[in-house]
MISENU-192441 format. One line per 2 residues: number of its first residue (from 0); for each residue x, y, z of N, C-alpha, C. Coordinates in Angstrom, 1 decimal. Example, Ala and Ser with C-alpha at 12.3 -4.5 7.8 and 13.67 -1.06 7.14 Angstrom:
2
0 = 13.2/-5.7/7.8/12.3/-4.5/7.8/13.2/-3.3/7.8 ~ 12.8/-2.2/7.1/13.7/-1.1/7.1/12.9/0.0/7.9
//
This chain:
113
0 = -41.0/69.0/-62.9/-39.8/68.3/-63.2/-39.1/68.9/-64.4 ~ -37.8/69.0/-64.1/-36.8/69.8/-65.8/-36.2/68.4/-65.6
2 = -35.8/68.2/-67.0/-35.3/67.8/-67.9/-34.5/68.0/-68.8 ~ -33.0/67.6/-69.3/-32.0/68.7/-70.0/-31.4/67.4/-70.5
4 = -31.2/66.9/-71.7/-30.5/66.3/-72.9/-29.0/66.9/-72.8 ~ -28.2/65.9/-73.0/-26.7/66.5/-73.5/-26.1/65.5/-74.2
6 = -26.0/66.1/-75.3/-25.1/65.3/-76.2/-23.7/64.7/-75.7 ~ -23.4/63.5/-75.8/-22.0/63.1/-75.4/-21.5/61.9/-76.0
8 = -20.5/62.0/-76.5/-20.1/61.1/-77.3/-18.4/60.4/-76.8 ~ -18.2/59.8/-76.6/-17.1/59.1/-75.3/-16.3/58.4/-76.1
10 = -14.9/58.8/-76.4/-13.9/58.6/-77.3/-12.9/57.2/-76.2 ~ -12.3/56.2/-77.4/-11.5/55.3/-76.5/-10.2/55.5/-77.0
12 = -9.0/55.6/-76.4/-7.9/56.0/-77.4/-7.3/54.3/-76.5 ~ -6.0/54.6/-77.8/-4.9/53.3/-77.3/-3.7/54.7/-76.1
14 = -2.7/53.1/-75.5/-1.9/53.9/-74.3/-0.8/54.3/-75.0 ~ 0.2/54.4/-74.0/1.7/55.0/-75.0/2.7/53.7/-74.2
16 = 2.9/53.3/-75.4/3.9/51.5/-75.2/5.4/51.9/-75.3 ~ 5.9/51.0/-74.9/7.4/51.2/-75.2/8.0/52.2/-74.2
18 = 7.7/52.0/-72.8/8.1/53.3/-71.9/9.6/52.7/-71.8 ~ 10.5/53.6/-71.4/11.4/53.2/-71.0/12.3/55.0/-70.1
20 = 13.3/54.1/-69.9/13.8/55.8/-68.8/15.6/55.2/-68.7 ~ 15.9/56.9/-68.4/17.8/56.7/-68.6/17.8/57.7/-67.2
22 = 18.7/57.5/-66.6/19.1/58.3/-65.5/20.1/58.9/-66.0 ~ 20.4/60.5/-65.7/21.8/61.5/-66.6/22.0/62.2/-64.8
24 = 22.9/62.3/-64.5/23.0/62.8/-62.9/21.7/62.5/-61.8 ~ 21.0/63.7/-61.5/19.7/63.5/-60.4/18.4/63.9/-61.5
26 = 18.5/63.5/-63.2/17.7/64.0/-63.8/16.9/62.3/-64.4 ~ 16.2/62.2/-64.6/15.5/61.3/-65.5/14.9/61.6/-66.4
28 = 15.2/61.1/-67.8/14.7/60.9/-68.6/13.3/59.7/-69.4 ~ 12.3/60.3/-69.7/11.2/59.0/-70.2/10.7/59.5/-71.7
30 = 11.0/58.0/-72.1/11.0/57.9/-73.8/9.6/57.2/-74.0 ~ 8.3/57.0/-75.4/7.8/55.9/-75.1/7.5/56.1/-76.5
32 = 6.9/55.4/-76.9/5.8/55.7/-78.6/4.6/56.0/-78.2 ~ 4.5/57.3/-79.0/3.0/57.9/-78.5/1.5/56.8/-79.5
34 = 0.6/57.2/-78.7/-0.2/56.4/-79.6/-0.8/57.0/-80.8 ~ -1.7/56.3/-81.9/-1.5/57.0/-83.2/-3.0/58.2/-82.8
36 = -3.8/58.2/-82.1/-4.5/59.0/-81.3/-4.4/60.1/-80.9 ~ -2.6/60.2/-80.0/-2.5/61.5/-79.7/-2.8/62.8/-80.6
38 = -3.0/64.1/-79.6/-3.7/65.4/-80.7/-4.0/66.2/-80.0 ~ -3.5/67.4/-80.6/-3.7/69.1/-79.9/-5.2/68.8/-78.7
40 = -4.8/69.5/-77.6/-5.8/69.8/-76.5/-5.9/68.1/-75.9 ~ -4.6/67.7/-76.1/-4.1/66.1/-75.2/-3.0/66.9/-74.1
42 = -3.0/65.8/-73.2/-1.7/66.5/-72.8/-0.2/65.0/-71.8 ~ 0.3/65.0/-71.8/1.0/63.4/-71.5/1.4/63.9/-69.4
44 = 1.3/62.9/-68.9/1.8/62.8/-67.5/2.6/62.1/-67.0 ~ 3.7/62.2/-66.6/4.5/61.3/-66.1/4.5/61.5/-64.5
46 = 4.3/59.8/-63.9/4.0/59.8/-62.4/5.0/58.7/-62.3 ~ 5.6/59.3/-60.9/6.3/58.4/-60.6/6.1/58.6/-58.6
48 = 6.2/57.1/-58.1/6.4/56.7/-56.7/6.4/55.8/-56.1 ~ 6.6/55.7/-54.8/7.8/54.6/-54.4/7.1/53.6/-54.1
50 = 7.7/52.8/-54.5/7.2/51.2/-54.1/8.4/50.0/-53.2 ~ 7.5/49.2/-52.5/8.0/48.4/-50.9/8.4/49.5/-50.0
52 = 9.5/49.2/-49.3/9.8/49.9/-48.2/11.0/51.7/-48.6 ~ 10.6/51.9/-50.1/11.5/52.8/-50.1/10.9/53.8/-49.8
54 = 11.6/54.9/-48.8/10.9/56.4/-48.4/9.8/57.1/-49.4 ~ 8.8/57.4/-48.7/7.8/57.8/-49.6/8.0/59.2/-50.0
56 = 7.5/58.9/-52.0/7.6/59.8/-52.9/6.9/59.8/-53.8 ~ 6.5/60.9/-54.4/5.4/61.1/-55.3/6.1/62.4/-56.4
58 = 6.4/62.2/-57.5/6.3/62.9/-59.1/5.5/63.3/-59.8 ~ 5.6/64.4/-60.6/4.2/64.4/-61.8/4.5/65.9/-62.4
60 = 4.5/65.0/-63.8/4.9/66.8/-64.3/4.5/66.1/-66.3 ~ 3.5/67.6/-66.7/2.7/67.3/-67.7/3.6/67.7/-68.7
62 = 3.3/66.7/-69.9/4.3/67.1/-71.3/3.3/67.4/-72.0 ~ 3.7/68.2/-73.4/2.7/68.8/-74.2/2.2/66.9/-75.1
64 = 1.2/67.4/-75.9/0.6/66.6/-76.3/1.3/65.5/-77.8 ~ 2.4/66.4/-78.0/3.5/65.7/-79.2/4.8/65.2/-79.0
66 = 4.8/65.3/-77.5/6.3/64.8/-77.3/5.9/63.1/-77.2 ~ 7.5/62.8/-77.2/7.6/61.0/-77.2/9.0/61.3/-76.1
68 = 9.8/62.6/-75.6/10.8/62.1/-74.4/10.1/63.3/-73.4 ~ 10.4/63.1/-72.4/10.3/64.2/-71.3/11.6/63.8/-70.4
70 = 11.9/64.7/-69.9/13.5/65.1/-68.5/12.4/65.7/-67.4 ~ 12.6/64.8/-66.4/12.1/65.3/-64.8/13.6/66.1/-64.2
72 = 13.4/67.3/-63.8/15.1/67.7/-63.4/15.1/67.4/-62.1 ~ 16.3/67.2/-61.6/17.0/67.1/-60.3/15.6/66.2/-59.1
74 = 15.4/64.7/-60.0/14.3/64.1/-58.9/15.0/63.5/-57.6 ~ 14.6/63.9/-56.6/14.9/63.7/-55.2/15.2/62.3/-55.3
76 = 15.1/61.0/-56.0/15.1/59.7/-55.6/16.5/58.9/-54.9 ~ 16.2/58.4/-54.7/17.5/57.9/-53.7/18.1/56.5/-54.5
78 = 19.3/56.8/-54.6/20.3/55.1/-54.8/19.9/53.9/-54.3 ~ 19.7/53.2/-55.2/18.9/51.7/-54.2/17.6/51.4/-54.2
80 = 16.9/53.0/-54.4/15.5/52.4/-54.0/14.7/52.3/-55.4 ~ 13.2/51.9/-55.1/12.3/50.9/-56.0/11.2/52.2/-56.1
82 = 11.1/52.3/-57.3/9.8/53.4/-58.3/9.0/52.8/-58.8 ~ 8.1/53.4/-59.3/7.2/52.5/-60.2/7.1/54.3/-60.7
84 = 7.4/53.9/-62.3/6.8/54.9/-63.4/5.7/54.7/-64.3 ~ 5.1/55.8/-64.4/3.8/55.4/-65.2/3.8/56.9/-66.4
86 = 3.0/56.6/-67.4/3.0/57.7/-68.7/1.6/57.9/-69.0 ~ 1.2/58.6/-68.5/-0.6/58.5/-68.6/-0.7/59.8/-69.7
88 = -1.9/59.3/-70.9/-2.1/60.0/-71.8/-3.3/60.8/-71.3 ~ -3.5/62.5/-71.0/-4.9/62.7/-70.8/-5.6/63.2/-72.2
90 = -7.1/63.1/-72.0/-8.2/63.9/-72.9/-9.2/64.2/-72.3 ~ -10.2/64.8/-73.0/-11.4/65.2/-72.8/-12.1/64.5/-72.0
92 = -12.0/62.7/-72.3/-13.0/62.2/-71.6/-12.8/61.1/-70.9 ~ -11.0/61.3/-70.3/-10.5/60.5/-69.6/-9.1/60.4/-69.3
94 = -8.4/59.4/-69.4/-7.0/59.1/-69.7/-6.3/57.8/-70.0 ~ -5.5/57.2/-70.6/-5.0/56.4/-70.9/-3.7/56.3/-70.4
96 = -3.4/55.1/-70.2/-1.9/55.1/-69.3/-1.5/54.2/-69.7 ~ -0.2/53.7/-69.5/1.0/53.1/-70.3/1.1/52.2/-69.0
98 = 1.9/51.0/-69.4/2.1/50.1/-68.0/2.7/50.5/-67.4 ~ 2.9/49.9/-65.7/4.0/50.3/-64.9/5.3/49.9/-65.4
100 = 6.1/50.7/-65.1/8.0/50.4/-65.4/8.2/50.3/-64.0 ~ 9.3/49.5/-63.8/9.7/49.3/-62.1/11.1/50.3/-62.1
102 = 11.4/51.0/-61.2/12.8/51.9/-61.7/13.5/51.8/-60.2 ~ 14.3/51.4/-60.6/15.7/51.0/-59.1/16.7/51.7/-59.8
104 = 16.5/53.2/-58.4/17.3/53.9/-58.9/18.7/53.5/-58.8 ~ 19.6/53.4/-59.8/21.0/53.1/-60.0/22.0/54.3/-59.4
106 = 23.2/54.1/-59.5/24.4/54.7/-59.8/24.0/55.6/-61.1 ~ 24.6/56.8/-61.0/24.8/57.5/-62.5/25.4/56.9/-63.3
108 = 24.0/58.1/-64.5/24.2/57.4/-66.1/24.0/55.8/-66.6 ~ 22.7/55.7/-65.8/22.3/54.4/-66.1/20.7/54.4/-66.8
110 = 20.6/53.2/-67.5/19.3/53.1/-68.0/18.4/52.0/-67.7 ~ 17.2/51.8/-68.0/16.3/51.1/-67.3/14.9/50.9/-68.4
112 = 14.2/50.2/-68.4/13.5/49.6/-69.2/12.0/48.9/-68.4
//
C-alpha cells in the first residue's frame, strides 16, 4: 500500500457586490466592488445567458484580477430579451461569484442594475 500526505490549506474569500451593467451600442459594460480579498494570480469572469424563452446564448470573457469595470464588445443579444449576468471571482481553490443581475436587453444607451 503507498501512501502520500499533501498539505492543503483551502482559502474562503467574500464575492464581488454591487454588480451593475450600462449598454453603449452592441457593447456592455459591467461595474461591481471587488472584494477586499482580491490578488495577483485571481482572475474575474463575466457570464452571461439567456433566460425564459429568449434564444439561447452563452458569454464569458476573463478580466485581470484588479479591475472593478469590464466592456464585452459587440454582444450578439437581442432587443427585448431576458439575461442573467453573473461576476464570478476565480482562485486557486475555487471561485466566488456575485449574485444574479437580470438584464432585458433595452434600446441603446441604457442602464440596468
Amino acid at each position: 500500500m503507498y501512501e502520500q500526505v499533501v498539505p492543503y490549506d483551502s482559502d474562503v474569500i467574500s464575492y464581488p457586490t454591487e454588480v451593475t451593467w450600462k449598454r453603449t451600442g452592441n457593447d456592455i459594460e459591467v461595474r461591481w466592488a471587488p472584494p477586499a480579498e482580491a490578488a495577483t494570480g485571481m482572475h474575474y469572469k463575466a457570464i452571461i445567458w439567456q433566460v425564459d424563452d429568449t434564444p439561447v446564448l452563452f458569454l464569458s470573457e476573463v478580466f485581470d484580477w484588479n479591475a472593478d469595470t469590464a466592456v464585452l464588445h459587440d454582444v450578439p443579444m437581442i432587443e427585448g430579451g431576458r439575461y442573467s449576468l453573473n461576476l464570478a471571482l476565480f482562485f486557486d481553490d475555487g471561485y466566488a461569484y456575485s449574485d444574479y443581475v437580470i438584464v432585458e436587453w433595452p434600446g441603446s444607451n441604457s442602464t440596468g442594475n
